[in-house]
N, C-alpha and C positions, 0 to 999 in steps of 0.2 A: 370443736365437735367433729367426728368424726366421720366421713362421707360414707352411704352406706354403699355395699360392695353393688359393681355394675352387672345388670343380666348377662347371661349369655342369650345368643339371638334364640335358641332353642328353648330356653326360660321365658323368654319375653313370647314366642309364639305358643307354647304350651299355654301357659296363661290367659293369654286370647283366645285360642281355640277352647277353651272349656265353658266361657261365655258365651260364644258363640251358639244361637240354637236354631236350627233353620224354621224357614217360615209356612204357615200351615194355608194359605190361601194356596189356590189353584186358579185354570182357568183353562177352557175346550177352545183350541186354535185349531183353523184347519191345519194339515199336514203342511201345504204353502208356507206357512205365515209362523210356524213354530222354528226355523232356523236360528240357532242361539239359543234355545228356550233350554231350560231346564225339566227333564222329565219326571212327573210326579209321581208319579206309580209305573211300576211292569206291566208291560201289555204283550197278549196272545198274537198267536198267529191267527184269522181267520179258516186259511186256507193252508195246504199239505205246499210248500215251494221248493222243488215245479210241483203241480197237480197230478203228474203222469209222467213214467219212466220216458225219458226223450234223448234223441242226437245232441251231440255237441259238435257232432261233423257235418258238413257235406260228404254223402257215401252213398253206401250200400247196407240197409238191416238186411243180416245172415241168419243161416242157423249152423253151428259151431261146428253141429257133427257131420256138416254136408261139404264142410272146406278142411279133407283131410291133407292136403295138400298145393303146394304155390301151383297158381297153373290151372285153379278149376274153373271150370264153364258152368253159370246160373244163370236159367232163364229168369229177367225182369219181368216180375205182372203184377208191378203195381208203381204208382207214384205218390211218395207222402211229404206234400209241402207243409212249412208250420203251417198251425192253426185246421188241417184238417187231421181225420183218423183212417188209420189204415186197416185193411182187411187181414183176418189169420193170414199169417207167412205158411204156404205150404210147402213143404219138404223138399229139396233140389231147386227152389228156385228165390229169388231177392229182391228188397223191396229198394225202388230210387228214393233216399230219404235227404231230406236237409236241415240244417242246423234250427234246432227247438222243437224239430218235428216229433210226435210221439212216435214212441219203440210199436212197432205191428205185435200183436200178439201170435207167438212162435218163435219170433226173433230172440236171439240171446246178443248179440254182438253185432255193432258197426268196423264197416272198414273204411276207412274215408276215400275218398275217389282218385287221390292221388297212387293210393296202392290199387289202382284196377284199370283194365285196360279195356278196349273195345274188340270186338269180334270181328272181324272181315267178315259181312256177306250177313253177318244176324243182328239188328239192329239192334232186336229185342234182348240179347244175349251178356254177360260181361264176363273178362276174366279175370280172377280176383287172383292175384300176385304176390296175394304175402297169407300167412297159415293168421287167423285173429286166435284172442284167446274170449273167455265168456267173462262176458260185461264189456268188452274193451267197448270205448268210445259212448258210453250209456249213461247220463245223470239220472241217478234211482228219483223217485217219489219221496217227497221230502225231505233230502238232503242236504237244503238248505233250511228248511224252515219246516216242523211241523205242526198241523191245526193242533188247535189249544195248547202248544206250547210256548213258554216264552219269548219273547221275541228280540223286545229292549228292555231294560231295567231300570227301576226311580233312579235318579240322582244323574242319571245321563248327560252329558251336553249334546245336543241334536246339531250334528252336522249333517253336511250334505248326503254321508251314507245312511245313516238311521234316517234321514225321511225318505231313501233310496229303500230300506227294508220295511219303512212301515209301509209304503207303499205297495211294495212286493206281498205284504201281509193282508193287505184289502184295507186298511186303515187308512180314514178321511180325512179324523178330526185324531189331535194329540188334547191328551189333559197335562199341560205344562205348570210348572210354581210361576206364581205372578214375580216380577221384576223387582229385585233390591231396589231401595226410592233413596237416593244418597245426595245428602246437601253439601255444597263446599263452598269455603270462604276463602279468601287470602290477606295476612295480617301485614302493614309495615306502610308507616307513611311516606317512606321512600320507592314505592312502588307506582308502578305507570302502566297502562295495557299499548299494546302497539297501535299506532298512530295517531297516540297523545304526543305534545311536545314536553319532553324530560328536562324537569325544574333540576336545578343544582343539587348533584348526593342524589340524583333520580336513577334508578332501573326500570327495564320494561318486564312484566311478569313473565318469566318463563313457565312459572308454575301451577298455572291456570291451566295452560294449552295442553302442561302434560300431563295432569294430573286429572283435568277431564276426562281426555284421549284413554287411558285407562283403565277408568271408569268405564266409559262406554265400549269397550274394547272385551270388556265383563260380560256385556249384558246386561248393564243397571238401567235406572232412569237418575241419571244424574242432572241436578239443579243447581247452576253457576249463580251463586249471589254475591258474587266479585270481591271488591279490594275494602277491607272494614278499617275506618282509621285506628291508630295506635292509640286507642280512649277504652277504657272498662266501661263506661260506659254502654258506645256503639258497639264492644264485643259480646256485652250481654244482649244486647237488640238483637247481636244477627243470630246465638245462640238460641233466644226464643225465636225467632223466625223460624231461624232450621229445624228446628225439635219438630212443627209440624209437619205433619204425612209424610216424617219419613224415618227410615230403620237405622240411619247411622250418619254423622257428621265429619266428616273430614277438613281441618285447616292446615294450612302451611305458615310457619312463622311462628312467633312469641310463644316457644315453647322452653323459652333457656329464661332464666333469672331475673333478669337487668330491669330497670325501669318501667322501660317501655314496653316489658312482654307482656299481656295481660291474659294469657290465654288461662293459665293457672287459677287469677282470683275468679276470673268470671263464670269457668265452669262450674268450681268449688259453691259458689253462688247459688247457681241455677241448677246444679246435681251433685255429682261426685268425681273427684278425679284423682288418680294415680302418673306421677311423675317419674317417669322412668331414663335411670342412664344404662343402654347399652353398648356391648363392650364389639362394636361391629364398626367399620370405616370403609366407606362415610357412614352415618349417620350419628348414633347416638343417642339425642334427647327422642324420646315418643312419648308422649300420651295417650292414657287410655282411659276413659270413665263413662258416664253417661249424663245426658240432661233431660231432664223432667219436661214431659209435652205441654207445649203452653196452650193448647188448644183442651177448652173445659172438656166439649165431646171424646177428648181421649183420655184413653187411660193411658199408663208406662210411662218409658225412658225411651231417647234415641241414643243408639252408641253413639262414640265419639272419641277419635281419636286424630290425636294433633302430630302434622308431620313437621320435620326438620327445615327451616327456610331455604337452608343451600340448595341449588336444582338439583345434583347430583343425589345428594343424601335424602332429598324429599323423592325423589323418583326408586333410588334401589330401597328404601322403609319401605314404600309403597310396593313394591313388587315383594317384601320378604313377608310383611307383615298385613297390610292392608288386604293385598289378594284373595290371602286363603283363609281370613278372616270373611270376606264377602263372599268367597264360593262357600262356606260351610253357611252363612244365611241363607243361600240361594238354594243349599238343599243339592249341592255336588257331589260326588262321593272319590272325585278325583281333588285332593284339594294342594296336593304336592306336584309340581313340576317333577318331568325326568331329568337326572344328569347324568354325566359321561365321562368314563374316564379319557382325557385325552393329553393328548403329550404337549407340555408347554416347550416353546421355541426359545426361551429367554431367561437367562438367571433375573433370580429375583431373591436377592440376597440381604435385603435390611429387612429384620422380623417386628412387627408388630405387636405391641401385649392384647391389639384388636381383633377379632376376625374379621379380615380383609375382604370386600366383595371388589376383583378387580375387573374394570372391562376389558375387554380383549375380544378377541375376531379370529375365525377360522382361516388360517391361510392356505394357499396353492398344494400345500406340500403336507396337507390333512394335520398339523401343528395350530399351535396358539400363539398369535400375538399379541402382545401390548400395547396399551395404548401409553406413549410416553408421561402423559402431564396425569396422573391420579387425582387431582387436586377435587374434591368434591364442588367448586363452584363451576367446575370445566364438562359442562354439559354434551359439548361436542362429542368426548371423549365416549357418551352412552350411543350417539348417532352413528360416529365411526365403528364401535364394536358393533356385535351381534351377538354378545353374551355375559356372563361373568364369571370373572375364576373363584369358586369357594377357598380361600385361603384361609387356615385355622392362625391362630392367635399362637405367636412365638415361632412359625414357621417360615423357613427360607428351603429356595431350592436351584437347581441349576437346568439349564437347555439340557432337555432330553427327559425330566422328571415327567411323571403322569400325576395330573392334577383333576382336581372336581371343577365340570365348565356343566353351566345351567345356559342354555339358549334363550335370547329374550323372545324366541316363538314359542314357547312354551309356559313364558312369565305373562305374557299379554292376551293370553286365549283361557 
């Protein structure tokens, strides 16, 4: 019989993202406490930011047509520190102003004090040294921000500037999407967590640690219900386990053929599932279907989708496929990473029928290097990089070609 033809990684995410549907729950966080969160809706400005035409310098507010030349002499008769308001600017003479203070009314233009000199003999006096032009040194009224205008938009992710602008905006409280709730298991009775003693044909799980890591790296509420024996049995238990309160299941392991994989009948059991080979290295085998909530009180399905055992391959699936599968639940509307064209440092001349994800690292000399041992069980190999090179299927190239590098700071956020 004849094997059927393997996805390409853009098939297999297409596919995924069209099931994907984000989630409709919300919740009021203060501005504090919203970091990471997901923004559910556009929010206004309360207020015009700045409120009032203001310095950006230390100076002098002028009036344009009184400094027709370097060299002129304005009496001071006024002083405007932030936070107060200064009096009409009268004609010939300058206000002492400093940075955030508002513009005096009369003022068209600051000079900053570096261009102005002092008077022998008039305290109150200055000479302003350079000709300004109108506006210079002036942030208008609302030219960062203005009331009832937008501010941030749904789908956001709230980092430290957006609670910097809601801030700025008068806003307290954010309305964020509640938290992706993600179960994971890990399959293979040769499996061990650290600081067990490793029976004979024993590993210790790398795939917990990274695959939690991000997870929570998301923004989820991720629930570790550990190492499930190699039994149909125990894999259906942890399958109903997981289904409840939450949006999606993720395993590592028994996702290929053989005996011992059981991740296939068990789903098939308890929901539905799709067996998928794609045509990407490492990885390959993924799963994708859904299980039926074992909890009467619910209704639906939790997704579910099964990653590759190898570390490597179970970590770059997860970053191609899992990611933007949970930022599109989460209600993101960033859901693709940037890439870069950048220059690889290194022939890489045996082609693959795969698209290659290879690691590799920025070096000194703004080039890409490789990491020697490719091997998807060589997990180091994702620690020593800081990214991966998109290599299409059938292609070779040499030191000097420009290639597609995806940053793992950009796969992990």
């Amino acid at each position: 019989m004849n094997k059927p033809p393997m996805l390409t990684a853009q098939e297999a995410l297409d596919h995924l993202l069209a099931h994907a549907k984000p989630v409709h729950e919300s919740e009021l966080v203060t501005t504090q406490a919203a970091l990471g969160r997901v923004l559910a809706g556009d929010i206004a400005s309360q207020v015009d930011v700045p409120p009032l035409d203001n310095t950006s310098m230390d100076g002098y507010a002028v009036r344009c047509t009184d400094i027709l030349s370097s060299g002129t002499i304005l009496k001071v008769t006024q002083r405007i520190p932030a936070g107060s308001m200064g009096l009409q600017l009268q004609p010939g003479t300058a206000a002492r102003i400093f940075t955030g203070a508002p513009i005096p009314a009369g003022a068209d233009a600051v000079v900053m004090q570096e261009d102005c000199s002092a008077v022998e003999g008039q305290a109150d006096h200055i000479q302003i040294n350079s000709v300004p032009k109108l506006g210079q040194w002036i942030r208008r009224r609302g030219e960062d921000l203005s009331a009832s205008k937008t501010a941030l938009h749904a789908g956001m992710i709230l980092r430290p500037q957006e609670l910097g602008v809601a801030a700025s905006a008068g806003l307290t409280h954010l309305n964020v999407k509640r938290r992706i709730k993600v179960a994971a298991f890990f399959t293979g009775d040769e499996l061990a967590l650290p600081g067990e003693p490793l029976k004979p044909g024993g590993i210790y799980n790398s795939n917990r640690d990274t695959l939690l890591a991000c997870l929570r790296s998301l923004g989820c509420d991720a629930t570790d219900l550990g190492i499930v024996p190699d039994r149909l049995d125990a894999t259906r238990e942890a399958l109903r386990k997981a289904s409840k309160e939450h949006d999606l299941i993720i395993t590592s392991g028994g996702v290929s053929v053989g005996e011992e994989d059981h991740i296939k009948p068990a789903v098939t059991a308890e929901g539905r599932l799709d067996l998928w080979q794609i045509a990407i290295k490492p990885g390959k085998p993924l799963a994708f279907g859904a299980v039926r909530k074992s909890d009467s009180s619910a209704d639906g399905e939790a997704w579910f989708i099964g990653l590759p055992g190898n570390p490597v391959s179970s970590f770059v699936t997860f970053l191609l496929f899992v990611r933007p599968f949970i930022l599109k639940l989460a209600g993101r509307n960033d859901l693709f990473p940037p890439s870069y064209q950048m220059r690889a440092d290194f022939d890489w001349l045996k082609a693959d029928r795969r698209n290659e994800f290879l690691r590799a690292k920025v070096n000194s000399n703004g080039g890409l290097d490789v990491f020697p041992n490719q091997s998807s069980g060589v997990l180091t190999s994702a620690s020593w990089g800081d990214g991966l090179i998109d290599c299409p299927a059938g292609q070779t190239f040499k030191a000097g070609a420009l290639v597609k590098y995806i940053p793992f700071s950009a796969l992990l956020s």
